[in-house]
C-alpha positions as CSV (number, residue, x, y, z in Angstrom):
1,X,290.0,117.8,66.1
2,X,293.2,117.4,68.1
3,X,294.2,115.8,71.6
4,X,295.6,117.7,74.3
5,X,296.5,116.7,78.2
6,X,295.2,118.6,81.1
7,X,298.2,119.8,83.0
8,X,296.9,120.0,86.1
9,X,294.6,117.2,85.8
10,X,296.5,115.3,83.5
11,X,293.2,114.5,81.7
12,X,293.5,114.8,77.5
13,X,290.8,117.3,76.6
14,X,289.1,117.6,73.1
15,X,289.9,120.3,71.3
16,X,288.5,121.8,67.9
17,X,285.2,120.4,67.7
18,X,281.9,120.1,69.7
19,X,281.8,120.2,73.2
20,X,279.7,117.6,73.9
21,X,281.3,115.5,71.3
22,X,283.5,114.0,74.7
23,X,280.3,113.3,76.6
24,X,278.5,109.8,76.7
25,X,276.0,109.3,74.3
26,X,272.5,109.6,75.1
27,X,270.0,106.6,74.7
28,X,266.5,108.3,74.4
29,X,264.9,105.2,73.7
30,X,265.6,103.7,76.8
31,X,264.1,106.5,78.3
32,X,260.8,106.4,76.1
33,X,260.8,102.5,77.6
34,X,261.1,103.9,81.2
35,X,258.4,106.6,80.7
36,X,256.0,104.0,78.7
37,X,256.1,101.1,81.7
38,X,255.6,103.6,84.3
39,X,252.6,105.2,82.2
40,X,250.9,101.7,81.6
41,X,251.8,101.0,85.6
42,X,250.1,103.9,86.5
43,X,247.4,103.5,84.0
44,X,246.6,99.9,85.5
45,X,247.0,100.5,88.9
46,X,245.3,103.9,89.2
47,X,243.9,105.4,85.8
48,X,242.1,102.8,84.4
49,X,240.1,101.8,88.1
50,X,239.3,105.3,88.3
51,X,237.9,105.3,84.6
52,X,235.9,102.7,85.8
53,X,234.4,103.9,89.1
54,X,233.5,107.1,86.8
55,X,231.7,104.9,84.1
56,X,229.6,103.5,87.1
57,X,228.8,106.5,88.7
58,X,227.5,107.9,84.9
59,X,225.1,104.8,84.3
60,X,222.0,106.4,85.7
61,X,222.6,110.0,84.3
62,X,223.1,113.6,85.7
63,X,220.1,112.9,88.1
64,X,220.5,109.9,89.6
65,X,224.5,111.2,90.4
66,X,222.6,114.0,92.0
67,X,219.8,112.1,93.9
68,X,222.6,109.9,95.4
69,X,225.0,112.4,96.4
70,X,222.2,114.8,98.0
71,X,220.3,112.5,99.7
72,X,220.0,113.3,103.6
73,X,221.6,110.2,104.5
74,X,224.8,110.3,102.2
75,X,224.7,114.3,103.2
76,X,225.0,113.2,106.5
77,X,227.8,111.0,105.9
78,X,229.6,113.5,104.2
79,X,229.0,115.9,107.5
80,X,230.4,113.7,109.8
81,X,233.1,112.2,107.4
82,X,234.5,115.8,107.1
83,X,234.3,116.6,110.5
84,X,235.8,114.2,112.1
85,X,238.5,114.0,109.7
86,X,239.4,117.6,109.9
87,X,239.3,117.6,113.6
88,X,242.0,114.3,113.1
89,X,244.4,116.1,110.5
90,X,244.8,119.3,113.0
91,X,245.4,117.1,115.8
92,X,247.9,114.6,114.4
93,X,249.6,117.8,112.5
94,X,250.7,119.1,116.0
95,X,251.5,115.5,117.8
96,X,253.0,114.0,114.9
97,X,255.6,117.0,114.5
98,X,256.2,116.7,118.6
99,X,256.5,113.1,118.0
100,X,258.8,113.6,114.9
101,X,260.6,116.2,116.9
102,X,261.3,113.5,120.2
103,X,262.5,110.9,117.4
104,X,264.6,113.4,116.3
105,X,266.6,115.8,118.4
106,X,266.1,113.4,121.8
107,X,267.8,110.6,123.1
108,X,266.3,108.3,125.8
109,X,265.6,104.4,126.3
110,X,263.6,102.3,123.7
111,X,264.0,105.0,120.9
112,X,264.3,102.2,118.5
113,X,261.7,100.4,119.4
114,X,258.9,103.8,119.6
115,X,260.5,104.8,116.1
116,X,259.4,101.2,114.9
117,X,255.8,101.6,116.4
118,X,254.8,104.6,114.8
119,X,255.1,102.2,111.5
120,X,252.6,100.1,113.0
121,X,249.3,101.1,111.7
122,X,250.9,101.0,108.3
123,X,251.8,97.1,108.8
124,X,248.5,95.9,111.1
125,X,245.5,95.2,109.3
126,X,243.0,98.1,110.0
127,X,240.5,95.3,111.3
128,X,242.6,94.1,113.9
129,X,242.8,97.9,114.3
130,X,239.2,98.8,115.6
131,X,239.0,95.5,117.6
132,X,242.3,97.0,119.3
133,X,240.3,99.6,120.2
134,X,236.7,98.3,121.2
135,X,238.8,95.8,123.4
136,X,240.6,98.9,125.0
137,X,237.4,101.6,125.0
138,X,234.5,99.3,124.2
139,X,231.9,97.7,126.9
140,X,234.2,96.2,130.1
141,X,237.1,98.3,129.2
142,X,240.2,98.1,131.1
143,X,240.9,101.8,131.3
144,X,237.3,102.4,132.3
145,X,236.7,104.7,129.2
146,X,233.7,103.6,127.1
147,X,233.4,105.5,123.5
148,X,232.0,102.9,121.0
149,X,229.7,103.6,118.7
150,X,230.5,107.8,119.9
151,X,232.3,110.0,117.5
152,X,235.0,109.9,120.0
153,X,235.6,105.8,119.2
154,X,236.1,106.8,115.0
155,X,238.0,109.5,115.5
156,X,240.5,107.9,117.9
157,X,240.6,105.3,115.3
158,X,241.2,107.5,112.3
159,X,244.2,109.1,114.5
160,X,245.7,105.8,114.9
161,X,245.6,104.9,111.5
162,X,246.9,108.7,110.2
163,X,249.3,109.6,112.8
164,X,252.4,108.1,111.0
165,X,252.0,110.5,107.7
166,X,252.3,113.6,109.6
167,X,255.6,111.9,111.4
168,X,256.9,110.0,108.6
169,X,257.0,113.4,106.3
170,X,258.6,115.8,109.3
171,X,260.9,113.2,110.3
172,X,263.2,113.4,107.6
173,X,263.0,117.4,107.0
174,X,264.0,117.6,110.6
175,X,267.2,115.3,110.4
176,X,268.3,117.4,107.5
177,X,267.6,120.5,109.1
178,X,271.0,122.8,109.7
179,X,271.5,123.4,113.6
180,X,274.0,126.1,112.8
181,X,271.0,129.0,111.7
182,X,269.3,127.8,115.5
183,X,272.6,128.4,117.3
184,X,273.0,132.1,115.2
185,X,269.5,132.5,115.8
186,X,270.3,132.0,119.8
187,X,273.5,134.0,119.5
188,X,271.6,136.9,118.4
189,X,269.3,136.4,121.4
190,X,265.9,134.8,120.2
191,X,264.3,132.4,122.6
192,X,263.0,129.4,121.7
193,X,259.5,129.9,120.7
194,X,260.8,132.6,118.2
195,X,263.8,130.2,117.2
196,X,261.3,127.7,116.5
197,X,258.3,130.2,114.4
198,X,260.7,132.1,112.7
199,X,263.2,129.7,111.6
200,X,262.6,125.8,112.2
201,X,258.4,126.0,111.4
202,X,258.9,127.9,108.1
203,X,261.2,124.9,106.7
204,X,259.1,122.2,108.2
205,X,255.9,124.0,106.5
206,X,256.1,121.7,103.5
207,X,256.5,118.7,105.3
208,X,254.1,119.4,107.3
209,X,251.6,120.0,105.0
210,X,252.3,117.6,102.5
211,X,251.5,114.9,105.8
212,X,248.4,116.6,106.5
213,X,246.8,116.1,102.8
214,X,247.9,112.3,103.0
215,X,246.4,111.7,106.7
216,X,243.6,113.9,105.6
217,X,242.5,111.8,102.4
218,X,243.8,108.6,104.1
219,X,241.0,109.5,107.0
220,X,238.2,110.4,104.5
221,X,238.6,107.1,102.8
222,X,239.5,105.0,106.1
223,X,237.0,102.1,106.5
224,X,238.2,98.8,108.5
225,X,239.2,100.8,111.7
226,X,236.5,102.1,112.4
227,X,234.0,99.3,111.7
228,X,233.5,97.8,115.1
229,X,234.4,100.8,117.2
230,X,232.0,103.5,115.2
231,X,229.1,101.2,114.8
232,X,227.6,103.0,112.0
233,X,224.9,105.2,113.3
234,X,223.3,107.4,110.3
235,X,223.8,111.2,111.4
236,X,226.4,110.1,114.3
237,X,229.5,107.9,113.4
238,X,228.2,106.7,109.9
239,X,230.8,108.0,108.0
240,X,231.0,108.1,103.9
241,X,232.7,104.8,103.3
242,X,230.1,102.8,105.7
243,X,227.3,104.6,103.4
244,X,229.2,103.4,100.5
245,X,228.6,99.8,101.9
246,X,225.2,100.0,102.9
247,X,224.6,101.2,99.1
248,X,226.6,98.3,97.4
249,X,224.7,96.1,100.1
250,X,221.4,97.3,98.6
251,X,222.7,96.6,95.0
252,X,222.8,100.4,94.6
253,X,226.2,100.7,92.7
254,X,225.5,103.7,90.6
255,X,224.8,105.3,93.8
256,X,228.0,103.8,96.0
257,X,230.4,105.3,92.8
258,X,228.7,108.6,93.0
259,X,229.5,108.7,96.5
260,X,233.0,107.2,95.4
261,X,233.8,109.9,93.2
262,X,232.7,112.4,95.8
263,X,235.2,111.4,97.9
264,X,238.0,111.6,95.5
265,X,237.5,114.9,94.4
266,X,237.7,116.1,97.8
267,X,240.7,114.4,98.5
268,X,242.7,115.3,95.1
269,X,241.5,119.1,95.7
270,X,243.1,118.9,99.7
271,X,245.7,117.4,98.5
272,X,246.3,119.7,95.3
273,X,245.9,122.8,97.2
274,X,248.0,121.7,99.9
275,X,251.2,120.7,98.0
276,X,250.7,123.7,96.2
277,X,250.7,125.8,99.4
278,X,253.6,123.3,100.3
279,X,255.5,124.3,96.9
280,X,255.3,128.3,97.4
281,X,256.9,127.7,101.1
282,X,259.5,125.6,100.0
283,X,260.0,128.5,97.2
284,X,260.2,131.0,100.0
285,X,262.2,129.7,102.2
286,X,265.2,128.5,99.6
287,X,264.7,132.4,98.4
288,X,265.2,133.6,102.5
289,X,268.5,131.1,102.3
């Protein structure tokens, strides 16, 4: 092997053997170390609780899994669970990208301080959250509207608490977004709306639904917001988590787990088929560039 300078670089090059011989070595254990802490993280944190919750919900057999999952009250639950939740994901998906989309390509007073606020419901304690809101729209309200204990007062709640996915995952699509293919778009002569279907939604598409699947599974799970403003009526604003309660409350575990992993599967198959839809319009729209 023999040593030879770059010219133009002025760099000696390796010449006569391997080609990776000039590269840094590799250190595969270290990596084995980084991939084994994260496992056993994940394993603690996430694996090993859901193991767990799955044991439980086993304990009384195939039947009693059934019997709890298909009983008219945790069927209603499930009813107006879904619902609402739904009904929140669609309507945060369309304000949180126009909020996103204010952050983002406006200017005006006290931007800071309405970017910091969206972070809000991530940092208040979900509690303090649904008294917020019974002060606000409970008996004696200040604003004269009156929706506890209405499916109006949980899903205001679960919008408060989901609104800043949807924002917080089109925010930063949007800043990266290149304003040069909107100005050729508008050269060409496209208006606005079309600007905005043909060539700003399709690249927000991901984002967009990636923050739906997480305000989606955050709102079928959501508990502490809506405990004082929902009120728990069976068949009108008791929702899945509340049922879970009443069950643990009437030392019904097996029955509380069942309805547990219930929950879970729905939210892992939103969010599954989401990203995946999420993935193929990524895909797309890097082929279309």
């Amino acid at each position: 092997m023999s040593v030879s300078t770059d010219p133009a670089a002025g760099r000696p090059e390796l010449s006569g053997g391997d080609p990776a011989a000039g590269r840094l070595p590799r250190r595969p254990g270290g990596a084995t170390l980084q991939i084994g802490v994260a496992v056993l993280w994940l394993s603690l944190i996430v694996l090993l609780p859901l193991a767990a919750i799955l044991w439980t919900s086993a304990g009384g057999g195939w039947g009693a899994f059934w019997s709890a999952v298909s009983s008219p009250s945790a069927l209603a639950s499930f009813r107006v669970t879904l619902t609402i939740s739904v009904g929140v994901t669609l309507v945060n998906v369309v304000f949180g990208l126009l909020i996103a989309w204010v952050l983002v390509r406006d200017d005006f007073p006290l931007k800071r301080v309405v970017d910091a606020i969206i972070d809000l419901p991530f940092a208040l304690p979900t509690i303090v959250a649904s008294l917020v809101l019974l002060s606000l729209y409970g008996p004696g309200s200040p604003v004269g509207i009156h929706i506890q204990h209405t499916a109006w007062g949980v899903a205001l709640a679960l919008a408060f608490v989901t609104l800043p996915f949807v924002v917080r995952a089109v925010q930063p699509v949007l800043l990266e977004l290149d304003r040069e293919v909107e100005e050729a778009a508008a050269s060409l002569g496209a208006n606005n709306l079309t600007i905005f279907v043909r060539v700003i939604l399709p690249a927000l598409a991901p984002a967009l639904l990636s923050g739906a699947g997480l305000a989606f599974s955050r709102a079928i799970g959501e508990f502490g917001s809506i405990v004082l403003i929902g009120g728990a009526i069976p068949g009108k604003t008791e929702v899945s988590s509340q049922w879970i309660r009443t069950l643990i409350e009437n030392d019904d575990r097996v029955g509380a787990a069942a309805i547990s992993i219930v929950l879970l599967l729905i939210s892992f198959a939103v969010l599954f088929v989401l990203r995946y839809f999420g993935a193929r319009a990524a895909k797309r729209e890097e082929s279309a560039r």
